[in-house]
VOSELUM-872254 format. One record per residue (C-alpha): x, y, z; residue in three letters; residue number from 1. Coordinates in Angstrom, 3 decimals. Layout:
<sites>
east_north_up_residu_num
X_Y_Z_ala_NUM .
...
</sites>
This chain:
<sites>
east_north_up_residu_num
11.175_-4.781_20.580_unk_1 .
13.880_-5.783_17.759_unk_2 .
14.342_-2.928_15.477_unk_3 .
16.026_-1.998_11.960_unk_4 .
17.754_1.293_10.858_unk_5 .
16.221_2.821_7.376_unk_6 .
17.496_4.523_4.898_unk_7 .
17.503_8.014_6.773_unk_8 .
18.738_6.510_10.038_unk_9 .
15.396_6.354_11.604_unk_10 .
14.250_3.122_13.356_unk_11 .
11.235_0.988_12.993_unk_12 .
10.108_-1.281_14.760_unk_13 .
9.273_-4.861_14.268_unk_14 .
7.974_-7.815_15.142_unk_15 .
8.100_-11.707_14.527_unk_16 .
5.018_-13.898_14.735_unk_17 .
4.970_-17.330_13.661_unk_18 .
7.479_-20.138_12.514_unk_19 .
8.147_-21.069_8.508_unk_20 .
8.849_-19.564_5.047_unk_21 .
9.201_-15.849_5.819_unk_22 .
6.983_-13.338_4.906_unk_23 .
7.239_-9.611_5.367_unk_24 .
4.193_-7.558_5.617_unk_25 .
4.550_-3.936_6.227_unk_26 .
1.313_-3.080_8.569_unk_27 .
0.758_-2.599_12.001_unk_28 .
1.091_-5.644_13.755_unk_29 .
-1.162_-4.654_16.550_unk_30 .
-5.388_-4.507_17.306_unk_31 .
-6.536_-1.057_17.409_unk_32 .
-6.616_0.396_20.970_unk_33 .
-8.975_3.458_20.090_unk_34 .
-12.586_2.128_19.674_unk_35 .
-13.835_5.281_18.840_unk_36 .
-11.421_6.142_15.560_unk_37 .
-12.102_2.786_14.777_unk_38 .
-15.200_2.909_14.641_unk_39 .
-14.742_6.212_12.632_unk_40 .
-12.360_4.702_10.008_unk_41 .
-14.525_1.687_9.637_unk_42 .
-16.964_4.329_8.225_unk_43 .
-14.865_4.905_5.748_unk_44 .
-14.413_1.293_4.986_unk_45 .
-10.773_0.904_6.718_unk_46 .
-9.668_-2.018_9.602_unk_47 .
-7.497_-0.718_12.148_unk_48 .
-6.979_-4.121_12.776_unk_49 .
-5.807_-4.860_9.500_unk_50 .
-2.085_-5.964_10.374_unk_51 .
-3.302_-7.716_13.442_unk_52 .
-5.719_-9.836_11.306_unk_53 .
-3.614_-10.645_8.448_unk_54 .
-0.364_-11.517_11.278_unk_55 .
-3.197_-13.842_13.096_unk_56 .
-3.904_-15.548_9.911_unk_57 .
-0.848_-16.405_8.498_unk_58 .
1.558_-17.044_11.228_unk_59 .
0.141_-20.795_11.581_unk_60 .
2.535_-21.437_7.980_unk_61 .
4.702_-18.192_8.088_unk_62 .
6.907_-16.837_9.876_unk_63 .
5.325_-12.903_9.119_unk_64 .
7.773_-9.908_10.190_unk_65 .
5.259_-7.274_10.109_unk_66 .
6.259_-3.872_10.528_unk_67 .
4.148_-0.659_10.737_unk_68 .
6.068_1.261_7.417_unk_69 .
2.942_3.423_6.617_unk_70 .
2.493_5.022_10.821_unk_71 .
6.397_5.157_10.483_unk_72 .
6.720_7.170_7.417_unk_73 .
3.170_9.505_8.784_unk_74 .
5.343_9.755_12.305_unk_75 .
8.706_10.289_10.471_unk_76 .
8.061_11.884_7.043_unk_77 .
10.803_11.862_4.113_unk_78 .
9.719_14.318_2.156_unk_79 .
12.933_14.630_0.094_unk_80 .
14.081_10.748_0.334_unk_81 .
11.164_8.429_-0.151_unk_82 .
12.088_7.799_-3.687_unk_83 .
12.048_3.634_-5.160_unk_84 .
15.602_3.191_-4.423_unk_85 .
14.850_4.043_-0.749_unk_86 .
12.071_2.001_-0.373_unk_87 .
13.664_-0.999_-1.467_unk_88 .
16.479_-0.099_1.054_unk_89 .
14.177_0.140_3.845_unk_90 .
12.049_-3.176_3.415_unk_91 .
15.948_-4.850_2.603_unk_92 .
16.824_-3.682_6.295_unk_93 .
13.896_-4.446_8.028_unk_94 .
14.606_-8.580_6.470_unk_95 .
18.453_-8.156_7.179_unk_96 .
17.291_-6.766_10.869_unk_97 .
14.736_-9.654_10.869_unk_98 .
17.466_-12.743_9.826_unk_99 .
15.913_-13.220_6.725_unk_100 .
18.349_-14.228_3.628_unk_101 .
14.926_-14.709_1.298_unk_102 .
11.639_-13.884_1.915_unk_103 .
8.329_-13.289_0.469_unk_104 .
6.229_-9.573_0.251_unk_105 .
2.809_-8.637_0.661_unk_106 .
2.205_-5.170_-0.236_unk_107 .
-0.996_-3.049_-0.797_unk_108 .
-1.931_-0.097_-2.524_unk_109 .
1.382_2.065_-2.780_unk_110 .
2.829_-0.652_-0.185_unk_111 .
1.901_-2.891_-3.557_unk_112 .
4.067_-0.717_-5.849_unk_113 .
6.744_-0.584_-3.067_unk_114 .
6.478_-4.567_-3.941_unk_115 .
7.490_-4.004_-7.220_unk_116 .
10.304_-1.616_-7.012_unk_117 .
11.435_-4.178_-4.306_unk_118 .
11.274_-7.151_-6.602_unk_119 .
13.350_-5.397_-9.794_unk_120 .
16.161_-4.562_-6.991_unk_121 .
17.103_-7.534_-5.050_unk_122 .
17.139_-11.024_-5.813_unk_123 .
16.140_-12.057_-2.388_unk_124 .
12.084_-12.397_-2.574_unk_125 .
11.134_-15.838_-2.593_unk_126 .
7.532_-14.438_-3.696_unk_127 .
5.814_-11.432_-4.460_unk_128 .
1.987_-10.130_-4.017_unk_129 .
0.479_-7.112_-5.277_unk_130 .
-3.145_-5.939_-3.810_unk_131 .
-4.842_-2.844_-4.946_unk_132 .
-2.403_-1.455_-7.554_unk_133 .
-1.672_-3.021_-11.368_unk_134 .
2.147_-4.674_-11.954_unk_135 .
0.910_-3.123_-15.368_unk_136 .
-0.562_-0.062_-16.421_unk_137 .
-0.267_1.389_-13.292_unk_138 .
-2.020_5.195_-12.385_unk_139 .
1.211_6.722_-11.794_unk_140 .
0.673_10.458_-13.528_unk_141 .
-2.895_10.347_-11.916_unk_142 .
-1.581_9.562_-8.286_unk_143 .
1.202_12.076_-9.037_unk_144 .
-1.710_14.959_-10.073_unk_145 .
-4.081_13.517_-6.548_unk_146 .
-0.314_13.766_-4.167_unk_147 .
0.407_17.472_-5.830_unk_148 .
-2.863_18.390_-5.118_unk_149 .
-3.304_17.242_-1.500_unk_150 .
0.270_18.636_-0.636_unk_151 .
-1.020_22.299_-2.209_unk_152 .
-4.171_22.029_0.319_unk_153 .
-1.329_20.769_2.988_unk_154 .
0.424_24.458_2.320_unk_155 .
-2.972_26.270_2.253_unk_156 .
-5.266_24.996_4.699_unk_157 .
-8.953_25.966_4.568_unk_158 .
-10.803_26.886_8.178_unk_159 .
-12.073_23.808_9.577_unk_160 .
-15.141_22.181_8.756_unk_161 .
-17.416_20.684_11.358_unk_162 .
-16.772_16.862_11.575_unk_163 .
-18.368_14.739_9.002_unk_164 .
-19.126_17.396_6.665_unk_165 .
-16.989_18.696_3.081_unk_166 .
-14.404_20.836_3.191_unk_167 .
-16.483_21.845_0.012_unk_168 .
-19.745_22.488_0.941_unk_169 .
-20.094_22.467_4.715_unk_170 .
-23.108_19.420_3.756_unk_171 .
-22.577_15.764_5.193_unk_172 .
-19.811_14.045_3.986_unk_173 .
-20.505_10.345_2.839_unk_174 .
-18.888_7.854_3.418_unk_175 .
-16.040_6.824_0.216_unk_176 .
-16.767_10.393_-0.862_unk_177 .
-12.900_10.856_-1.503_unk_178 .
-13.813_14.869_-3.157_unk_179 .
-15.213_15.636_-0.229_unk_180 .
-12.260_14.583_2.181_unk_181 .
-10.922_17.653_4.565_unk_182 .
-6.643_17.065_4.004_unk_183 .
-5.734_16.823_7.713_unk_184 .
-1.859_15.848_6.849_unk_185 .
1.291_17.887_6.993_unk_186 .
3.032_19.379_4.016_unk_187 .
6.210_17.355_5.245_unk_188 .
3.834_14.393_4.547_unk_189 .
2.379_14.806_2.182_unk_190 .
5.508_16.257_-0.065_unk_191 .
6.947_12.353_0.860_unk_192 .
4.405_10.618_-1.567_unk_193 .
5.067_13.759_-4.314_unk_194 .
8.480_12.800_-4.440_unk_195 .
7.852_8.952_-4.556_unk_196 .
5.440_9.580_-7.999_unk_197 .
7.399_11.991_-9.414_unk_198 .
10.080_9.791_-9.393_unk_199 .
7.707_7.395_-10.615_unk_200 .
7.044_9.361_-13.704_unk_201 .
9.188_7.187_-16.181_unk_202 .
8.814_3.615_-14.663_unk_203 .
9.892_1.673_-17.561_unk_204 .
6.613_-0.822_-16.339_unk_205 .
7.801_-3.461_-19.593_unk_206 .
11.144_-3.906_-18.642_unk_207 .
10.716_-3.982_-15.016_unk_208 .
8.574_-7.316_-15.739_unk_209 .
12.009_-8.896_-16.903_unk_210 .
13.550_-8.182_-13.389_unk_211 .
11.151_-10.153_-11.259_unk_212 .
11.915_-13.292_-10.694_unk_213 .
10.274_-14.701_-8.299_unk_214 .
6.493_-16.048_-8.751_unk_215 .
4.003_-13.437_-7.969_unk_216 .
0.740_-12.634_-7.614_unk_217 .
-1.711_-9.012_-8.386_unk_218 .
-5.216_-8.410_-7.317_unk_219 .
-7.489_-5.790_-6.962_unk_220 .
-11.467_-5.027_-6.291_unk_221 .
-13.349_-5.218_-9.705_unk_222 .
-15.091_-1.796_-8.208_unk_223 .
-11.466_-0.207_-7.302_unk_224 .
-11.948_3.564_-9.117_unk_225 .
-11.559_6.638_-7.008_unk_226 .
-13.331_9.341_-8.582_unk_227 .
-11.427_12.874_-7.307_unk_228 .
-13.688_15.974_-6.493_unk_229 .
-12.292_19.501_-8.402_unk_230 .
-10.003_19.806_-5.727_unk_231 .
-8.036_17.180_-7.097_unk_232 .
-8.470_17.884_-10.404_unk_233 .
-11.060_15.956_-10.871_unk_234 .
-8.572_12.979_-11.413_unk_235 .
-9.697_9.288_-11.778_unk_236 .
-7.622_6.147_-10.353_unk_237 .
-8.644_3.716_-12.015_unk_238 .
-7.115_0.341_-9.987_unk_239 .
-9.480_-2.312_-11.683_unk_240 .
-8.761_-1.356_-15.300_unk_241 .
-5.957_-2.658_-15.732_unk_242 .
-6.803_-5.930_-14.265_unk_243 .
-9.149_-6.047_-16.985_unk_244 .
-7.912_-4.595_-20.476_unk_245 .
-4.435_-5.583_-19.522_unk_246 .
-4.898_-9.011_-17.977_unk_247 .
-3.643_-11.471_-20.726_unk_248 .
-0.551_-9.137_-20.625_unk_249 .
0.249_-9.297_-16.902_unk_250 .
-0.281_-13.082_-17.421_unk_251 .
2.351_-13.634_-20.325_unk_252 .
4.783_-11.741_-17.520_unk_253 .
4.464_-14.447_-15.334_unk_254 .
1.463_-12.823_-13.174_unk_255 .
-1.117_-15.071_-11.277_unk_256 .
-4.022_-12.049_-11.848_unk_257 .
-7.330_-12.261_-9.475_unk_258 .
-9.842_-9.676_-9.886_unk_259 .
-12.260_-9.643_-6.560_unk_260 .
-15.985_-9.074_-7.506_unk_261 .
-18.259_-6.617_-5.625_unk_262 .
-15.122_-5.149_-3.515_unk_263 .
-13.699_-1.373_-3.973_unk_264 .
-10.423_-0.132_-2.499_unk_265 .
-11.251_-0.091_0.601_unk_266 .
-13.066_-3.645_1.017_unk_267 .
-10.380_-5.112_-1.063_unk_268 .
-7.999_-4.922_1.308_unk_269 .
-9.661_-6.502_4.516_unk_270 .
-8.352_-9.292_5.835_unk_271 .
-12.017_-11.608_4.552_unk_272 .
-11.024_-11.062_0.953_unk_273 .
-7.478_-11.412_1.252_unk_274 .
-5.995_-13.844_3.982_unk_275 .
-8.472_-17.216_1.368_unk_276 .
-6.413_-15.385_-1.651_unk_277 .
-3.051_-15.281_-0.518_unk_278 .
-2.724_-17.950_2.209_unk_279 .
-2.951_-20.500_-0.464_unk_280 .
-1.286_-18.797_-3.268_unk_281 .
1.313_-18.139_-0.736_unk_282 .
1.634_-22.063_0.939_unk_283 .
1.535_-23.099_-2.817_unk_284 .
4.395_-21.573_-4.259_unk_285 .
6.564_-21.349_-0.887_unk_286 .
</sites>
C-alpha cells in the first residue's frame, strides 16, 4: 500500500482507483467490515461505507486517490499541529505521494473547510467542492465554543451511561440528538480540532475568495442545523444559513451554490445525494 509522509512525519495510507482527471477524496476507501457498528452508526444517520461508495462511483471518469485523513488524525491525533497551514501540507503530500501535479478536492464538513484553506495555498487544484460547510459565513466561533466544550468533557469524564441512553439523563437517546451524545474521544483528540478553530478565529473569509482560482462548487442540506444540548453551550451550527442569506454573495465569488432539500448533516453527505451532484459538476468542469 503506497503511502505519503504528513506534516508530523506520520504516514497515511493511500490508495488509487480509477484512470482520468485526478481527484482526491480524503475518506476511507474501504466497505465497512463491522456489521454491527454499522448498523449502529447508520442509526445515527452515518455510512461506513461512505468512501467505498463515493471511490465506486467516480473512478469510471476519475482517477480518485482516496485516503482515510479523518481515522488517521482519530488514530494519530495532533493536538498542537493541526492548524490550516498543516492541513494544506498534508493533502499537498498525499497528491505529491500520489503523482499528481493538479488535481481536484472533495471535502466535507471540516474536510470541506480543509478544501478551502487548501485552495487559498496552492495553485495546484484543478477544482474544488465544498459539502456541508459555507465558503461564506462559515460557523467558525460556534464550532470553536462545540470543540472547547467536548475537549472539557474529554478532561472530565462522567461515569458511563448504559448504551443508547444520555449522558444527561440516563433516558433513551434518539437518534440526531447531538445534546444528548456521551463524548467517548480522547483529550489528545479532541484538543486537535480546538487548535484547528482557534486558529480559525480570524479567517479573513472575503479575501480568501480572491485566492481560489480554480472553479468550485458548495452544498449543503437545506435542514443542516445542529442544535447543542447545555453541555455545549447550548450552541447552534447553523450549515444551511448561509447557503441561503448569503447565496447571491458566494455566487458573485465564483461559487456554483446547491442547496439539497429535505437532507440534514448527516443525509447530506451519503453517497445518493452527492455522487448525481458532483459527478457531473465534476466531468463538466474537468
Amino acid at each position: 500500500m503506497p503511502t505519503a509522509t504528513l506534516h508530523d512525519g506520520a504516514s497515511i495510507e493511500f490508495e488509487i482507483h480509477g484512470d482520468g482527471p485526478a481527484l482526491l477524496l480524503p475518506l476511507n476507501p474501504r466497505p465497512a467490515d463491522d456489521p454491527v457498528k454499522a448498523a449502529e452508526a447508520a442509526q445515527w444517520g452515518a455510512d461506513l461505507s461512505l468512501g467505498h461508495t463515493l471511490v465506486t462511483g467516480l473512478s469510471d471518469a476519475f482517477r480518485v486517490i482516496a485516503f482515510d485523513y479523518e481515522g488517521h488524525v482519530l488514530t494519530r491525533p495532533k493536538p498542537a499541529t493541526l492548524t490550516p497551514d498543516n492541513l494544506a501540507r498534508d493533502i499537498l503530500a498525499v497528491a505529491g505521494a500520489a503523482g499528481a501535479d493538479r488535481f481536484a478536492y472533495y471535502g466535507y464538513s471540516w474536510l470541506a473547510l480543509t478544501g478551502l484553506q487548501l485552495a487559498i495555498r496552492t495553485d495546484r487544484l484543478s477544482a474544488l467542492v465544498m459539502g456541508g460547510f459555507p465558503p461564506i459565513g462559515g460557523p467558525y466561533k460556534e464550532m470553536l465554543a462545540v470543540t472547547a466544550a467536548t475537549h472539557r468533557m474529554a478532561l472530565d469524564p462522567q461515569p458511563a451511561t448504559p448504551a443508547g441512553e444520555t449522558a444527561e439523563t440516563g433516558e433513551a437517546a434518539e437518534a440526531g440528538d447531538w445534546g444528548g451524545v456521551q463524548v467517548s474521544m480522547s483529550p489528545e483528540q479532541t484538543q486537535q480540532f480546538v487548535t484547528l478553530y482557534e486558529a480559525l478565529q480570524n479567517f479573513d473569509e472575503p479575501a480568501a475568495q480572491e485566492r481560489v482560482g480554480c472553479p468550485r462548487l458548495c452544498f449543503a442540506g437545506a435542514n443542516d442545523v445542529i442544535e447543542y444540548g447545555p453541555r455545549w453551550g447550548g450552541v447552534t451550527v447553523d450549515i444551511a444559513g448561509p447557503f441561503t442569506a448569503r447565496r447571491a454573495e458566494m455566487e458573485a465569488h465564483g461559487w456554483d451554490v446547491r442547496l439539497l432539500d429535505g437532507l440534514d448533516h448527516m443525509s447530506g453527505m451519503h453517497g445518493a445525494a452527492v455522487l448525481p451532484l458532483i459527478r457531473p459538476w465534476l466531468a463538466g468542469v474537468l
